[in-house]
VOPAGU-2260 file (C-alpha; in pm, 1 decimal, decimal comma):
REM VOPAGU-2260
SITE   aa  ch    i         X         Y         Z
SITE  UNK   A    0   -8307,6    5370,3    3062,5
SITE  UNK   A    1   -8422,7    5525,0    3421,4
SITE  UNK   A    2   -8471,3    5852,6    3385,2
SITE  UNK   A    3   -8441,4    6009,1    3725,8
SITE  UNK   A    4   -8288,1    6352,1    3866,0
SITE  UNK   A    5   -7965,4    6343,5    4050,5
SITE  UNK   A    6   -8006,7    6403,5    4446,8
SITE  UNK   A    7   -7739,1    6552,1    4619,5
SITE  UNK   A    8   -7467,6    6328,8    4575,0
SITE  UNK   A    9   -7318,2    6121,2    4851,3
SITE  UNK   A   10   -7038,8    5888,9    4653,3
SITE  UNK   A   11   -7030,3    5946,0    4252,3
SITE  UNK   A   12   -6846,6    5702,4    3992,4
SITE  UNK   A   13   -6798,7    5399,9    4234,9
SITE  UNK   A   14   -6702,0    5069,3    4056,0
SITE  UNK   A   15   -6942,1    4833,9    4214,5
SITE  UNK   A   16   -6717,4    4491,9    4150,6
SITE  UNK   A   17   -6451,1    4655,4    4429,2
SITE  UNK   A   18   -6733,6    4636,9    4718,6
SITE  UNK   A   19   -6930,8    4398,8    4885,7
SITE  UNK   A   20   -7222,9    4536,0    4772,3
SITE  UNK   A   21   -7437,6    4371,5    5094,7
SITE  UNK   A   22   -7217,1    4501,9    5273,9
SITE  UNK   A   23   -7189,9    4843,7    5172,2
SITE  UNK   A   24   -7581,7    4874,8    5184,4
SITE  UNK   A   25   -7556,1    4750,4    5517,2
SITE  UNK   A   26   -7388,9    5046,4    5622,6
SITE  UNK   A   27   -7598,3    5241,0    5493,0
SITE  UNK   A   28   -7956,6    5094,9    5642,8
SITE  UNK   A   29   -7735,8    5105,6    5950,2
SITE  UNK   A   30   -7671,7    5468,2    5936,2
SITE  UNK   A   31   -8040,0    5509,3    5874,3
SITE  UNK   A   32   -7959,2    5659,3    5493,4
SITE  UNK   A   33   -8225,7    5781,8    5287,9
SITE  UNK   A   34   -8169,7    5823,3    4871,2
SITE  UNK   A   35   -8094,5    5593,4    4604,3
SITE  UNK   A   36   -7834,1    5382,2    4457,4
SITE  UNK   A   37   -7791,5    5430,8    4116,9
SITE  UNK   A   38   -7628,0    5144,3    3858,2
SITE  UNK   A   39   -7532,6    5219,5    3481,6
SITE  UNK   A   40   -7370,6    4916,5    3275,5
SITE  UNK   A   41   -7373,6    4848,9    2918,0
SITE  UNK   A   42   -7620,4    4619,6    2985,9
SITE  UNK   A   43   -7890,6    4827,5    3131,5
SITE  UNK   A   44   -7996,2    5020,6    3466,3
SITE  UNK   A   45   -8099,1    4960,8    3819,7
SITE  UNK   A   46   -8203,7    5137,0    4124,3
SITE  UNK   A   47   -8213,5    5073,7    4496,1
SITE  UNK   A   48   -8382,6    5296,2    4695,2
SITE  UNK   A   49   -8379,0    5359,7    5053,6
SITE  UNK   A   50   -8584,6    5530,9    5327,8
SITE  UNK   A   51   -8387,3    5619,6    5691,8
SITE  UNK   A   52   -8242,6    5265,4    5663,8
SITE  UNK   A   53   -8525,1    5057,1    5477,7
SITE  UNK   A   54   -8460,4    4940,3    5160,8
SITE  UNK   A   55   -8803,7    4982,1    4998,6
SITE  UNK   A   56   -8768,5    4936,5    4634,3
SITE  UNK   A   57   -8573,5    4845,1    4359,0
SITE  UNK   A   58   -8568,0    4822,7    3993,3
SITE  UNK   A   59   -8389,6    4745,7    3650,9
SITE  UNK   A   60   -8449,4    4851,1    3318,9
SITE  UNK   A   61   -8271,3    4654,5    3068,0
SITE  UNK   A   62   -8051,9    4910,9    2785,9
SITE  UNK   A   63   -8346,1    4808,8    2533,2
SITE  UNK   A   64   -8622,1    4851,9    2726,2
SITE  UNK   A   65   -8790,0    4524,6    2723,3
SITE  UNK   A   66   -8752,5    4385,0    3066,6
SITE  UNK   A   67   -8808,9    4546,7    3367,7
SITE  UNK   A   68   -8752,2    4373,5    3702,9
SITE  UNK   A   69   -8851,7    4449,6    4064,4
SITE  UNK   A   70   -8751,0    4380,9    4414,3
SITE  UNK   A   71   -8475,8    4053,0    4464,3
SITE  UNK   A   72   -8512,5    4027,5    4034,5
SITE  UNK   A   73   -8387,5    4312,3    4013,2
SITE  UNK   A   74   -8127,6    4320,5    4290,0
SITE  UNK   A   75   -7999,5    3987,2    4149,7
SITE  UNK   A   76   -7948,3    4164,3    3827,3
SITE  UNK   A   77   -7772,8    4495,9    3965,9
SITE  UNK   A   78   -7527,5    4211,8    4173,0
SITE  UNK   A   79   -7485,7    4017,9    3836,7
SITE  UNK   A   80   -7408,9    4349,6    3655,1
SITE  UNK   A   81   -7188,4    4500,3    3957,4
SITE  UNK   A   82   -6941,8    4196,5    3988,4
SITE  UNK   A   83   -6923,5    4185,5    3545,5
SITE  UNK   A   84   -6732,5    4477,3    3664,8
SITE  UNK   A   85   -6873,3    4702,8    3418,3
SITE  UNK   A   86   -7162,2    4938,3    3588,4
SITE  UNK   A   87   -7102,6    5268,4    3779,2
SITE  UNK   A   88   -7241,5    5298,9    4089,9
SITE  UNK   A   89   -7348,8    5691,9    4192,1
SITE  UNK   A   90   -7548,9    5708,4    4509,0
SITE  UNK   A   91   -7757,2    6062,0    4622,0
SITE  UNK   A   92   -7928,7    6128,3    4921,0
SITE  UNK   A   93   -8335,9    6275,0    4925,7
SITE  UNK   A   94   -8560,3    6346,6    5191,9
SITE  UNK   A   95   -8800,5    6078,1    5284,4
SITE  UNK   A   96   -9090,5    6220,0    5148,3
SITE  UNK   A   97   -8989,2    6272,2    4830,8
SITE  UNK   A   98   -8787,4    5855,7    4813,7
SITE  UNK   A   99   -9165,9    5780,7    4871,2
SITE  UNK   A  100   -9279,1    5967,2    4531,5
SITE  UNK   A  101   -9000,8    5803,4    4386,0
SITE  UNK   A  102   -9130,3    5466,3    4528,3
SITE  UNK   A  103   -9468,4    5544,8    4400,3
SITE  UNK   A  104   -9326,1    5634,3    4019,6
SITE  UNK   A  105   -9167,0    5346,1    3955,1
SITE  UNK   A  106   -9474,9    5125,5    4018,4
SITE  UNK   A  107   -9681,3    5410,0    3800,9
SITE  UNK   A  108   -9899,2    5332,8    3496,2
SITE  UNK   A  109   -9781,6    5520,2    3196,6
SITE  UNK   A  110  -10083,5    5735,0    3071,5
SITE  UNK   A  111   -9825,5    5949,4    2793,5
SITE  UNK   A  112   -9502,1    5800,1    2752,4
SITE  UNK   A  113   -9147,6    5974,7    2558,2
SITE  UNK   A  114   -9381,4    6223,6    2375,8
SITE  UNK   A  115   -9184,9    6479,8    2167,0
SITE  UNK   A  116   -9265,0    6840,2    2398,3
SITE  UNK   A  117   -9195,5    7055,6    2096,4
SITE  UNK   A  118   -9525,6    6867,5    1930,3
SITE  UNK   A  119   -9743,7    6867,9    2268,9
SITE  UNK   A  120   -9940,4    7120,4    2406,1
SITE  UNK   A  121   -9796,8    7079,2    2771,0
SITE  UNK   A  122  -10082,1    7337,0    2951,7
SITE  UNK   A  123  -10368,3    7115,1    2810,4
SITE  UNK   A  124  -10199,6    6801,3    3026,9
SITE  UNK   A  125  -10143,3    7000,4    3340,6
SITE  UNK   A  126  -10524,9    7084,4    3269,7
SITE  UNK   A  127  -10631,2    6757,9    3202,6
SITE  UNK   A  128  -10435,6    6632,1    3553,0
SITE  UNK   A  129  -10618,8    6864,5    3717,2
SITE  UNK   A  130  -10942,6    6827,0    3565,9
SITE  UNK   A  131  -10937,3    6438,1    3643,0
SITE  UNK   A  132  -10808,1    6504,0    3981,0
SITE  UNK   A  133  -10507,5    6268,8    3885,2
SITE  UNK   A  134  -10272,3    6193,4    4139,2
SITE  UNK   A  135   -9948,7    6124,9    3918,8
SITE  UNK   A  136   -9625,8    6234,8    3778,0
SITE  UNK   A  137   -9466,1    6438,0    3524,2
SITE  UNK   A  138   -9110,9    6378,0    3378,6
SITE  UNK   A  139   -8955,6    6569,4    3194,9
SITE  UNK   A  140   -8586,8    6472,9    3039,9
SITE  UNK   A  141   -8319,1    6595,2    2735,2
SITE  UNK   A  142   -7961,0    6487,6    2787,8
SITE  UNK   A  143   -7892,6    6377,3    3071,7
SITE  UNK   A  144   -8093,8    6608,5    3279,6
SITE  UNK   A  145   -8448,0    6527,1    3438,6
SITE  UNK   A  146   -8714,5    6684,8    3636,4
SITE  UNK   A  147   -8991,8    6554,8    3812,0
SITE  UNK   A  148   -9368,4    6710,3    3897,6
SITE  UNK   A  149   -9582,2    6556,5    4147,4
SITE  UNK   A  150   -9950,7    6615,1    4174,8
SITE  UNK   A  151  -10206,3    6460,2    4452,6
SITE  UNK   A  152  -10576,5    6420,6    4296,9
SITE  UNK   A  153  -10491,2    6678,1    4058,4
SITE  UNK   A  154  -10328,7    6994,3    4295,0
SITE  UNK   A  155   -9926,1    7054,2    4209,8
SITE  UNK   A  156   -9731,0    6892,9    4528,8
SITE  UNK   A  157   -9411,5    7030,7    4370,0
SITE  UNK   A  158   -9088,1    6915,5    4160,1
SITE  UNK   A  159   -8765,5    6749,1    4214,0
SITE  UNK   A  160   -8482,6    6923,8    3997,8
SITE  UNK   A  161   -8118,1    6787,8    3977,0
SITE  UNK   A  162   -7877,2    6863,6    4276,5
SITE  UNK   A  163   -8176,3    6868,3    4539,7
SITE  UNK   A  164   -8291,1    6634,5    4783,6
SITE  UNK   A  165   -8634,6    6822,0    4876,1
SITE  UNK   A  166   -8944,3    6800,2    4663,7
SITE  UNK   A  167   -9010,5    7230,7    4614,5
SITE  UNK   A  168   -9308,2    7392,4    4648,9
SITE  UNK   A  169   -9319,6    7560,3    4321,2
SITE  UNK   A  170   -9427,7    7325,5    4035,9
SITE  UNK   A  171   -9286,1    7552,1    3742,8
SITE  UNK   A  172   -9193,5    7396,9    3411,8
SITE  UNK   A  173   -9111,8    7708,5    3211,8
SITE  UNK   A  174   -8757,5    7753,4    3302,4
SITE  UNK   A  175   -8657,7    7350,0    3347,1
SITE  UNK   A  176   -8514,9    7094,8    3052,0
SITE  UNK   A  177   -8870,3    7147,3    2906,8
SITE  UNK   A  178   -8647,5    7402,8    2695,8
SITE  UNK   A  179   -8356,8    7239,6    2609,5
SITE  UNK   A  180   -8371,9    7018,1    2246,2
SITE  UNK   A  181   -8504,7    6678,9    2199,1
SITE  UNK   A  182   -8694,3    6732,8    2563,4
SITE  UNK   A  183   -8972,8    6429,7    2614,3
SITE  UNK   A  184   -9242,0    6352,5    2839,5
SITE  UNK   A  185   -9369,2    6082,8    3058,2
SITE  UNK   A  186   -9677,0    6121,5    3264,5
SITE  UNK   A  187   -9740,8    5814,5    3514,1
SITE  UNK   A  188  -10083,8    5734,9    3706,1
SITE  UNK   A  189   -9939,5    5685,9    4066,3
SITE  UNK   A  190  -10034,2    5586,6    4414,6
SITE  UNK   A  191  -10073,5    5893,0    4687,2
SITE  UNK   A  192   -9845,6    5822,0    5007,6
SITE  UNK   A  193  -10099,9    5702,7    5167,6
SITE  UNK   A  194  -10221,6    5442,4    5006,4
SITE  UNK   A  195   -9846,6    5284,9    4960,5
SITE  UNK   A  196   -9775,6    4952,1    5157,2
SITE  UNK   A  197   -9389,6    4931,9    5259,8
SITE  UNK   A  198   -9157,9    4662,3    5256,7
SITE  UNK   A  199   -8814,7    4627,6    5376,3
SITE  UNK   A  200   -8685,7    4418,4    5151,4
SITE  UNK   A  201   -8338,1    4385,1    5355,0
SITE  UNK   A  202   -8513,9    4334,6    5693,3
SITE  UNK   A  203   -8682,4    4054,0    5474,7
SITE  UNK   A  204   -8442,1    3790,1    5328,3
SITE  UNK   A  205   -8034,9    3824,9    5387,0
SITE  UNK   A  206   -7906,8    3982,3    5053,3
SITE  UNK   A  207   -7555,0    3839,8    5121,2
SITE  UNK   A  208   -7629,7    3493,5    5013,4
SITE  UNK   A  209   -7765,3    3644,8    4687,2
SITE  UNK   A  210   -7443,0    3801,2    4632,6
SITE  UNK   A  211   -7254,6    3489,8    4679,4
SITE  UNK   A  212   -7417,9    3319,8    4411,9
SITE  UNK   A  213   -7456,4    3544,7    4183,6
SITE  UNK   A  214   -7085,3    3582,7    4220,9
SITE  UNK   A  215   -7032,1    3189,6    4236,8
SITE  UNK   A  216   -7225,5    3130,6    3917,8
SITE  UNK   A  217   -7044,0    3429,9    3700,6
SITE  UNK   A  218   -6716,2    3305,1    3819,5
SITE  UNK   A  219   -6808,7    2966,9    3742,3
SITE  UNK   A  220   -6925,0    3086,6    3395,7
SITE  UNK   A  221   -6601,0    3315,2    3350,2
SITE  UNK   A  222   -6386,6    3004,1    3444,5
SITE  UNK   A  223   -6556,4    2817,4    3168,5
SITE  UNK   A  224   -6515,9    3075,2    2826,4
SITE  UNK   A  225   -6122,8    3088,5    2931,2
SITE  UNK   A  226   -6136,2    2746,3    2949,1
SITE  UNK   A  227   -6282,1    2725,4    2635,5
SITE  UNK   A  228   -6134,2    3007,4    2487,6
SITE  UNK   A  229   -5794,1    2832,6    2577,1
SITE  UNK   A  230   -5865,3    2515,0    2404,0
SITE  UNK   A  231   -6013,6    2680,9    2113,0
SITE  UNK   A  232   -5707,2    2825,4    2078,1
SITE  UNK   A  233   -5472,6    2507,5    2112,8
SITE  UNK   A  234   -5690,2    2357,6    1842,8
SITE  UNK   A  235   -5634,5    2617,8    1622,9
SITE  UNK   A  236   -5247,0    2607,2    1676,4
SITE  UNK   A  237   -5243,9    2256,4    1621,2
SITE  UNK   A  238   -5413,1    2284,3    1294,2
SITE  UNK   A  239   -5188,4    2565,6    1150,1
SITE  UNK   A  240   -4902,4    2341,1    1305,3
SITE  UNK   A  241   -5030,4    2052,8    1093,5
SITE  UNK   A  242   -5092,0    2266,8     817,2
SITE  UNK   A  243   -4768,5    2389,0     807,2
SITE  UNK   A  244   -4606,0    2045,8     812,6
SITE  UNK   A  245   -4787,1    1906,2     484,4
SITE  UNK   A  246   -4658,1    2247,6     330,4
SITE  UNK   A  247   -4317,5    2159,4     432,4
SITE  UNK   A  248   -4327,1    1802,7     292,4
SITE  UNK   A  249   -4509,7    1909,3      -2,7
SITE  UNK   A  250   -4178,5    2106,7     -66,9
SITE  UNK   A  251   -3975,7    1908,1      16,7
SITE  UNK   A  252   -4113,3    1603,3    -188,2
SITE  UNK   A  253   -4032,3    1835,5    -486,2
SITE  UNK   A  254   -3705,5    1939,4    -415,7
SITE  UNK   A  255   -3522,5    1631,7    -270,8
SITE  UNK   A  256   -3803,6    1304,8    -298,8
SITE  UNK   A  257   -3907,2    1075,9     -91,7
SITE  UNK   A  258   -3613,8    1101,4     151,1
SITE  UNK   A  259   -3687,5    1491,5     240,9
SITE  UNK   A  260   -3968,4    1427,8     319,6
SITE  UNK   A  261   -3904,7    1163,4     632,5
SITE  UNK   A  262   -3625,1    1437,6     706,2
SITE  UNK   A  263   -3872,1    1680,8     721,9
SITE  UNK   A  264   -4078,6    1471,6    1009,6
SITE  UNK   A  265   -3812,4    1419,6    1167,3
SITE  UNK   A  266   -3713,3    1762,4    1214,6
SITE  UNK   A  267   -4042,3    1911,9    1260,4
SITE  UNK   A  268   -4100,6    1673,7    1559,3
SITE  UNK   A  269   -3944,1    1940,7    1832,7
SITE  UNK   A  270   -4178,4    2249,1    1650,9
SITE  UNK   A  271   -4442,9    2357,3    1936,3
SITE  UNK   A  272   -4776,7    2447,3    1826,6
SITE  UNK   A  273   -4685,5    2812,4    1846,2
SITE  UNK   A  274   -4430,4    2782,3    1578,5
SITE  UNK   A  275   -4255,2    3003,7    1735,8
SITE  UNK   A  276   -3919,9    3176,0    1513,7
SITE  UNK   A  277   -3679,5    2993,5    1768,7
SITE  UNK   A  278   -3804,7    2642,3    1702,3
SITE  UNK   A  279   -3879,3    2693,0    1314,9
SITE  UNK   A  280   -3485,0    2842,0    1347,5
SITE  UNK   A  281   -3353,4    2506,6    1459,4
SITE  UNK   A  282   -3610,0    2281,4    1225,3
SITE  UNK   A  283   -3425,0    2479,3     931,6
SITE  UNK   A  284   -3083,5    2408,7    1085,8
SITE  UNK   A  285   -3145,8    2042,4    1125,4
SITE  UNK   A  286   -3339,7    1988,6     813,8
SITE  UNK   A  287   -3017,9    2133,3     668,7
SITE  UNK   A  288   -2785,3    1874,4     822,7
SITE  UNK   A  289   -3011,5    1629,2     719,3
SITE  UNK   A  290   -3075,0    1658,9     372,9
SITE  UNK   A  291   -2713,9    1701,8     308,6
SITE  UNK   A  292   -2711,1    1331,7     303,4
SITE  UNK   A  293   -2870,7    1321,4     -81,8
SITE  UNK   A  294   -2860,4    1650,4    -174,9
SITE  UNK   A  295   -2671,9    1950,4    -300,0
SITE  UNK   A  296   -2656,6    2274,2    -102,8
SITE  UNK   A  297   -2843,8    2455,1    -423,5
SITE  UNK   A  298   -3126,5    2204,3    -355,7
SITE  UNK   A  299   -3110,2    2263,1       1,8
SITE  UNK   A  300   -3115,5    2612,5      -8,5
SITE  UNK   A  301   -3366,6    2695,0    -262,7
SITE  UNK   A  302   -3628,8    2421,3     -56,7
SITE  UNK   A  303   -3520,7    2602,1     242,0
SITE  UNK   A  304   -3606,6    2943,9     132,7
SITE  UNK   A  305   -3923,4    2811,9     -46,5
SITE  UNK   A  306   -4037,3    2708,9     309,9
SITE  UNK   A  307   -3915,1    3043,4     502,9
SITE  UNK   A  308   -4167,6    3255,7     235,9
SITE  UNK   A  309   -4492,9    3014,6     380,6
SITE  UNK   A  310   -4409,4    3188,9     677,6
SITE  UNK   A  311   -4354,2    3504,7     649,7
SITE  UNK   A  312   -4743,7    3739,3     657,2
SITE  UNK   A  313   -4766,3    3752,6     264,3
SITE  UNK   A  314   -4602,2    3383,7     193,5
């Protein structure tokens, strides 16, 4: 999970697999956008980030929390997960400055990580920040809300709250999700701005060939369950199909001998693998005719009926 306030939002609840994702971002570094790309799936979460037009950095969290990949990694992972078709794509515009702080978190070092804030004393780690000189960041999320605190060699720069886009001046927790239930904290040892070396990762390497295989290989891998998936489920057809056939001549070995039972392969030649009612329909009609050449209509019927009751859910 990235925890991470909303900016103010730009497009919300996009399905990713109905862009060209290279090409959508190159619209935005075009129109010099600044913010972040946000990616939910089932399978975890990534975020691109962008700074008037760069794209700086990027990063996914898988849902358990055990891998964490950066820069093409991780953009080959948000592709993989955008054309799976299952991931919703919100993106949210920020000032440059605070994209930067961003930037810097997610390449922190975790000093305190998801501690429980109803069992921490919160002023004694603002102190200790301070006291160190720290430059780093504080997050604090419940729900599906978070806020962010910034502080340069230990001073307050500020917070970013949902909705906004600038960092404010006013580094207040008393009144933010600190209150609401179940409210944790992170706090993350983090580069000031200017120590932080940028690259543009797009004016780097062309993302669109990424795209295309990522998008060749998962419809190459797609193509191959239905395939198998498909002949998995022939097999199985043709075993119930054969299954049902030694029923029938069991039956019919009882009821009218040796004879009944040829009739029986005979008729049950033109049964699909389905055994579909219209084919099983005519393999009773023709059995019929058949065994009428040794046997009574009592016999006939009765074998008949015995066979119609393997068929039916409870037979």
């Amino acid at each position: 999970m990235i925890f991470l306030p909303r900016g103010v939002p730009v497009r919300q609840k996009v399905n990713p697999a109905r862009i060209n994702l290279p090409e959508a971002m190159g619209k935005l570094r075009a129109s010099t956008f600044t913010g972040y790309l946000r990616f939910d799936a089932p399978q975890g979460a990534g975020v691109i980030l962008f700074q008037t037009g760069q794209l700086i950095s990027s990063v996914f969290v898988d849902k358990d929390e055990t891998e964490r990949l950066i820069a093409y990694d991780a953009i080959a992972k948000i592709f993989e997960v955008s054309i799976l078709g299952n991931a919703v794509l919100n993106i949210f515009r920020l000032s440059p400055d605070l994209v930067l702080g961003i930037h810097a978190l997610f390449h922190g070092r975790y000093l305190q990580k998801a501690q429980d804030l109803s069992r921490l004393d919160v002023r004694m780690q603002l102190d200790l920040i301070k006291s160190e000189g720290l430059t780093a960041c504080l997050r604090i999320y419940a729900e599906d809300q978070t806020v962010l605190i910034f502080y340069d060699q230990g001073y307050a720069l500020g917070f970013f709250h949902e909705g906004e886009m600038e960092l404010e001046p006013m580094a207040d927790i008393s009144n933010s999700v600190a209150r609401l239930p179940g409210a944790k904290l992170d706090i993350l040892e983090i580069r000031s701005a200017d120590e932080i070396v940028l690259a543009d990762l797009m004016g780097s390497a062309d993302l669109g060939p990424i795209w295309q295989r990522t998008r060749k290989l998962l419809l190459a891998e797609r193509s191959k369950l239905e395939e198998t998936a498909v002949r998995s489920q022939e097999q199985n057809q043709e075993r119930k199909r054969q299954h049902t056939l030694a029923v029938f001549k069991t039956i019919a070995g009882n009821h009218i001998g040796k004879f009944g039972v040829t009739q029986v392969e005979k008729a049950f030649a033109a049964v699909g693998s389905d055994l579909n009612t219209e084919d099983l329909e005519k393999y009773y009609v023709d059995l019929q005719r058949l065994a009428r050449l040794v046997a009574g209509q009592s016999k006939i019927s009765t074998m008949i009926a015995e066979m119609k009751k393997q068929m039916t859910p409870h037979g």
